[in-house]
C-alpha positions as a Markdown table, in Angstrom:
| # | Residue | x | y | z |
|---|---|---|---|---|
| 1 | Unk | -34.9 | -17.2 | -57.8 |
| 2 | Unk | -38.0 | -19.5 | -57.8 |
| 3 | Unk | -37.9 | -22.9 | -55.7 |
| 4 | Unk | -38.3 | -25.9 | -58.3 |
| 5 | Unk | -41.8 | -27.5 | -58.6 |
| 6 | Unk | -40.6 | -30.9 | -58.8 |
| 7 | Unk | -41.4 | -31.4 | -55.4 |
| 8 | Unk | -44.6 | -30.8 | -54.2 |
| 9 | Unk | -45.8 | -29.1 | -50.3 |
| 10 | Unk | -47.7 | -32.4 | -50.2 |
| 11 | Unk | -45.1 | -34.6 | -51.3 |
| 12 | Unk | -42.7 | -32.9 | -48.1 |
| 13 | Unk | -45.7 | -32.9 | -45.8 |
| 14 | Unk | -45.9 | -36.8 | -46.3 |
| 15 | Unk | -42.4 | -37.7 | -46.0 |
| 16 | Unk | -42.0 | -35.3 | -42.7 |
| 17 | Unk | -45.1 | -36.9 | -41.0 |
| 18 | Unk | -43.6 | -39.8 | -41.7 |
| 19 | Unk | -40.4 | -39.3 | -39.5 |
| 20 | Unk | -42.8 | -37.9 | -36.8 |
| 21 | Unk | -44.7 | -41.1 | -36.5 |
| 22 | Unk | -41.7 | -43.0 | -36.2 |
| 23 | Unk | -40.2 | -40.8 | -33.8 |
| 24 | Unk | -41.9 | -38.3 | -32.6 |
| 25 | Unk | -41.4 | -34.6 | -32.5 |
| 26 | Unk | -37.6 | -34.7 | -31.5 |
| 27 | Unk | -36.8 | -36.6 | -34.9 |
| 28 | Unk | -38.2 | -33.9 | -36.9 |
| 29 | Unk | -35.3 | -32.3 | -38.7 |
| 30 | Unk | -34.5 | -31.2 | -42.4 |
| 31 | Unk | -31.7 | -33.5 | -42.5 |
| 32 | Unk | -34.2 | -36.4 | -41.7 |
| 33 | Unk | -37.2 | -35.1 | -44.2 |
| 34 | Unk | -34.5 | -34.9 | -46.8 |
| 35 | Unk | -33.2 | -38.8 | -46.2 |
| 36 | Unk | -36.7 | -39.5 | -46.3 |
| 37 | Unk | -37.3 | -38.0 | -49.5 |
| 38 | Unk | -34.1 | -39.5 | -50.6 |
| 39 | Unk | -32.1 | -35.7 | -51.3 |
| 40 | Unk | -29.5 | -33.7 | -49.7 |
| 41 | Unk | -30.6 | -32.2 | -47.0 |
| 42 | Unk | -29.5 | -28.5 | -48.8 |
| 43 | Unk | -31.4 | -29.7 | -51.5 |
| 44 | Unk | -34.6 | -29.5 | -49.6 |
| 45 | Unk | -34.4 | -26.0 | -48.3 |
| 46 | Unk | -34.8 | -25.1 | -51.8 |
| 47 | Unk | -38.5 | -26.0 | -50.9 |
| 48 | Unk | -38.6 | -25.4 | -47.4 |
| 49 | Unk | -37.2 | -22.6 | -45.6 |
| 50 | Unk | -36.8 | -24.2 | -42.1 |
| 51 | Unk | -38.1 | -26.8 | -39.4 |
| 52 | Unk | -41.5 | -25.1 | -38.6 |
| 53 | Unk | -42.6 | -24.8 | -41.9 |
| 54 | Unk | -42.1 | -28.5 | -42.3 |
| 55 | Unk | -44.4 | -28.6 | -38.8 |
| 56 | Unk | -46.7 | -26.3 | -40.7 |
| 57 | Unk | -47.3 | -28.3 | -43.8 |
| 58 | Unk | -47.5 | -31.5 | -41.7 |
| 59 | Unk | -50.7 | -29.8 | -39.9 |
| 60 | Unk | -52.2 | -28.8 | -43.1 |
| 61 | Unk | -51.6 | -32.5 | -44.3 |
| 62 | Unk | -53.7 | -33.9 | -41.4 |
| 63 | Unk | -56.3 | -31.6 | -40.7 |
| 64 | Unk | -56.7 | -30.4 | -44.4 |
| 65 | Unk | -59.3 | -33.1 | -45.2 |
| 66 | Unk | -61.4 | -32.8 | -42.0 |
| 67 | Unk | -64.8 | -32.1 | -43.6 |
| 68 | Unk | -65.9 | -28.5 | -41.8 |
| 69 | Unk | -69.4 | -28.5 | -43.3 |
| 70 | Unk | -71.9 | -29.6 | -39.8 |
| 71 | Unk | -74.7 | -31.6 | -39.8 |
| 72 | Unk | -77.4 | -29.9 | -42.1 |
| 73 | Unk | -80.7 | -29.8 | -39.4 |
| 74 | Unk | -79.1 | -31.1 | -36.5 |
| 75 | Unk | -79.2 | -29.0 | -32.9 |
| 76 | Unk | -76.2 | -26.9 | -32.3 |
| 77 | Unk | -74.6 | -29.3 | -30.0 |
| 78 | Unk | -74.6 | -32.4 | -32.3 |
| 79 | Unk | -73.2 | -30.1 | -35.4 |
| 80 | Unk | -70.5 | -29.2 | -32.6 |
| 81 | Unk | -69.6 | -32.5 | -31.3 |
| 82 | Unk | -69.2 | -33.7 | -34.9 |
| 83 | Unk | -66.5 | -31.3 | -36.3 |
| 84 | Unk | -64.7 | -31.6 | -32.5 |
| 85 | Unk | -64.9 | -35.4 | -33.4 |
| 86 | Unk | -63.8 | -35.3 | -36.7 |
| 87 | Unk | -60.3 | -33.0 | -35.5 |
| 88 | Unk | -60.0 | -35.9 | -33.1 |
| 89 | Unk | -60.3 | -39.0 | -35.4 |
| 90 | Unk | -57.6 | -37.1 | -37.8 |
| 91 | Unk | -55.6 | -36.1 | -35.4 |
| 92 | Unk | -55.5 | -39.2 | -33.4 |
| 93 | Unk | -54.4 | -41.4 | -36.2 |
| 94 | Unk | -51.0 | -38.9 | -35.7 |
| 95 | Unk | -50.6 | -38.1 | -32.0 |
| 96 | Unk | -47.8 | -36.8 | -31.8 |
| 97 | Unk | -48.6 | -33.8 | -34.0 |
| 98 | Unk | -50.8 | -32.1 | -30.9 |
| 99 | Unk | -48.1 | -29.5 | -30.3 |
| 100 | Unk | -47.9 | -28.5 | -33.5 |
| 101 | Unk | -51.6 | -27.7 | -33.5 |
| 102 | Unk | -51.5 | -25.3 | -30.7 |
| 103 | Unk | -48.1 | -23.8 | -32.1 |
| 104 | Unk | -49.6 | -23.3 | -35.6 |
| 105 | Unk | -53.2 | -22.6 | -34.5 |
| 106 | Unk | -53.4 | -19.0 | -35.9 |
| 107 | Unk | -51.7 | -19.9 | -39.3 |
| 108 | Unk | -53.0 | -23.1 | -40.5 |
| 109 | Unk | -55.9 | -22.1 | -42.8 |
| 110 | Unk | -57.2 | -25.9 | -42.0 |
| 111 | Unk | -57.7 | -25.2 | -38.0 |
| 112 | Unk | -59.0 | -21.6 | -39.6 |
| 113 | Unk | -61.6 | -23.2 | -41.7 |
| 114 | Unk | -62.7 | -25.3 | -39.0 |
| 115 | Unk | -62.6 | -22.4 | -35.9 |
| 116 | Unk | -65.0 | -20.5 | -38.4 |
| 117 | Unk | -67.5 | -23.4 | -38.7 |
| 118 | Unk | -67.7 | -23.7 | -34.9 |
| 119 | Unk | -68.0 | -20.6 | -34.4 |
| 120 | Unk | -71.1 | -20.0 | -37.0 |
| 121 | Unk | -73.0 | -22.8 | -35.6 |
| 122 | Unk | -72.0 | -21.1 | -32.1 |
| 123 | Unk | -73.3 | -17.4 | -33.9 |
| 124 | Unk | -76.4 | -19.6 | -34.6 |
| 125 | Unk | -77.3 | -20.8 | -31.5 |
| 126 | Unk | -77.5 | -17.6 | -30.0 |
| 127 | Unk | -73.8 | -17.0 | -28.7 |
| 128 | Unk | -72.4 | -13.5 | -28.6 |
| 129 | Unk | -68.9 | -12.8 | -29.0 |
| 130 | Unk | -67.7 | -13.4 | -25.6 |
| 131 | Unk | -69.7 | -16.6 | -25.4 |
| 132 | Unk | -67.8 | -17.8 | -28.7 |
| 133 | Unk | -64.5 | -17.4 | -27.6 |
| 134 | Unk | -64.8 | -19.2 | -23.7 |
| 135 | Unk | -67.1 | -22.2 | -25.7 |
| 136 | Unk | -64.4 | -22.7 | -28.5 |
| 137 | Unk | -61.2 | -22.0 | -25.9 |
| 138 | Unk | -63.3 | -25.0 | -24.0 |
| 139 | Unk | -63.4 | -27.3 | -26.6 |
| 140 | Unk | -59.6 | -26.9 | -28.0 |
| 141 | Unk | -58.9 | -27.1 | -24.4 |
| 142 | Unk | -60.7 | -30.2 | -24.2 |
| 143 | Unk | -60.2 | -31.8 | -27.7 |
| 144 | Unk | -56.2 | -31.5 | -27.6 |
| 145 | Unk | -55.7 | -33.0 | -23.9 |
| 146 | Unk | -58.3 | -35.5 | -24.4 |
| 147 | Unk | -55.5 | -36.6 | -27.5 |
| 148 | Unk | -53.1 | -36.4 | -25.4 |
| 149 | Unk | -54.1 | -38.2 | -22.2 |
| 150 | Unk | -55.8 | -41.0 | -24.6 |
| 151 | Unk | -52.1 | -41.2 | -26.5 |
| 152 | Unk | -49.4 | -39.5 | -24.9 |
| 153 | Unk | -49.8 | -39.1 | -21.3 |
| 154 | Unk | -48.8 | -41.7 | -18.7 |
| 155 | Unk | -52.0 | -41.4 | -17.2 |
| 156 | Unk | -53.4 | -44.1 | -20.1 |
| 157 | Unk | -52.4 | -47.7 | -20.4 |
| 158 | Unk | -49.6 | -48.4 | -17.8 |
| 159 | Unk | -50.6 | -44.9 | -15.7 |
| 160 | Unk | -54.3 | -45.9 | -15.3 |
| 161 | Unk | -53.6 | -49.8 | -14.3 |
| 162 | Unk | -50.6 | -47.9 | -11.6 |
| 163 | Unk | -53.4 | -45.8 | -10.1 |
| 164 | Unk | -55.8 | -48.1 | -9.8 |
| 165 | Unk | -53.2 | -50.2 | -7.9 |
| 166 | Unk | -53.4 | -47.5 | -4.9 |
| 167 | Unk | -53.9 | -48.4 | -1.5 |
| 168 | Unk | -57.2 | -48.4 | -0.8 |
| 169 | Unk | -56.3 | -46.6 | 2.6 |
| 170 | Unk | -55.2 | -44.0 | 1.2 |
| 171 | Unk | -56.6 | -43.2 | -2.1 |
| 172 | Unk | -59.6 | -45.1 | -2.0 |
| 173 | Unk | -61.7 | -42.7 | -4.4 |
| 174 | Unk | -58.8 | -42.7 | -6.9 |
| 175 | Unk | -58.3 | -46.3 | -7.3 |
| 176 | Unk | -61.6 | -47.4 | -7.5 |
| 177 | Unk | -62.5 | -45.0 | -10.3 |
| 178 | Unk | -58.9 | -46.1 | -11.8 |
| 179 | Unk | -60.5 | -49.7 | -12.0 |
| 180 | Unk | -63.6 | -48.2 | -13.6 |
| 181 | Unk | -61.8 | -46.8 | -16.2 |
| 182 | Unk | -60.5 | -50.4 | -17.5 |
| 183 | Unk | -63.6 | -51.5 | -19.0 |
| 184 | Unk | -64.4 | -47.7 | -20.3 |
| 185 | Unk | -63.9 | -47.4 | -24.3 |
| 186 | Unk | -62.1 | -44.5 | -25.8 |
| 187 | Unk | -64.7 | -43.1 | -27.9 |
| 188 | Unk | -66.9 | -43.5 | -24.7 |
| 189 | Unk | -64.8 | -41.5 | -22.5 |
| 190 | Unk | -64.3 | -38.8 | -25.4 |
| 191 | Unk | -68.0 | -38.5 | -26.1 |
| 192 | Unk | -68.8 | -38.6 | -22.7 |
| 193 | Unk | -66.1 | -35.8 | -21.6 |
| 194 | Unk | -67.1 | -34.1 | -24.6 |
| 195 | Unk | -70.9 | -34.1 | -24.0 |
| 196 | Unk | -69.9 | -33.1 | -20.1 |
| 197 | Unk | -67.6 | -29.8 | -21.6 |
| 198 | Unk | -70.9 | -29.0 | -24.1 |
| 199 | Unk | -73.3 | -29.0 | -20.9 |
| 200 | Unk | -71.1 | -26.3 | -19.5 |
| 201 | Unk | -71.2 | -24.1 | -21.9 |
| 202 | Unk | -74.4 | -24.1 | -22.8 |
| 203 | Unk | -75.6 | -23.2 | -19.3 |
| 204 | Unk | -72.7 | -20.7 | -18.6 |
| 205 | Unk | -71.3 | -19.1 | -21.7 |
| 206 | Unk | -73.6 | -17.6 | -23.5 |
């Protein structure tokens, strides 16, 4: 029997993310998708079938509009560093959904879309195969736990001002570069690590 059209994939997507930036992951649940949507919760598995396609349509809602197309002209690292930069700013506004990223990697058509284009501007540059898949592992690898440590991790905020109160005695490289990191700007660090990760694999993975 065909699932109603009355409410739309984009419609549930909304209402889902919704609970998850409330609170978090854990409070992801039909029953609280369908309060939030104002139904019965068996009411909504007439759209959805289960949990992870609600996580599923809540990654296609924030990564569906980054724009994939590089830079026209630009060298291959800025095209790169854009799109990596344009995941982050979408996926930043919703921290919470980096699991889901890595747990729907191979089916979202929007991560899909975007693996493609940094691949082709990879192809371009002169990276074979092998060289694709260690410089895009690197930058996922990099792009999700730079989210995370920025958002999630204890290492930010409270974490960093806890190391940086250290004894001097005995971590006196650690707390010093704790302190440094105060006065260092989010987009700073981010464009910094990610020029650092883009060095790397220029030099070694092609």
């Amino acid at each position: 029997m065909p699932r109603p059209r009355s409410l739309s994939p984009a419609r549930i997507a909304e209402a889902a993310l919704a609970v998850i930036d409330r609170g978090g992951l854990p409070a992801l649940t039909m029953r609280a998708v369908a309060q939030e949507l104002g139904m019965g919760t068996m009411s909504l598995y007439r759209y959805v079938d289960d949990r992870r396609e609600l996580e599923g349509l809540v990654v296609e809602l924030v990564l569906g509009s980054v724009d994939t197309e590089p830079p026209p002209g630009a060298p291959w690292r800025e095209q790169v560093a854009t799109l990596v930069r344009r995941v982050r700013d979408a996926v930043a506004a919703h921290p919470a959904i980096v699991p889901l990223t890595m747990t729907h990697r191979h089916r979202s058509p929007a991560l899909l879309r975007w693996g493609e284009a940094v691949t082709d501007v990879l192809a371009g540059a002169g990276f074979d195969a092998r060289g694709r898949v260690i410089a895009l592992r690197a930058l996922l690898g990099y792009l999700l736990g730079a989210i995370q440590l920025e958002h999630l991790s204890p290492l930010a905020g409270p974490g960093t001002d806890a190391i940086a109160a250290l004894p001097d005695d005995a971590y006196p490289r650690l707390a010093e570069t704790a302190r440094g990191a105060r006065g260092l700007a989010p987009e700073e660090e981010f464009d910094g690590g990610l020029a650092a990760v883009l060095a790397g694999i220029a030099g070694d993975a092609r």
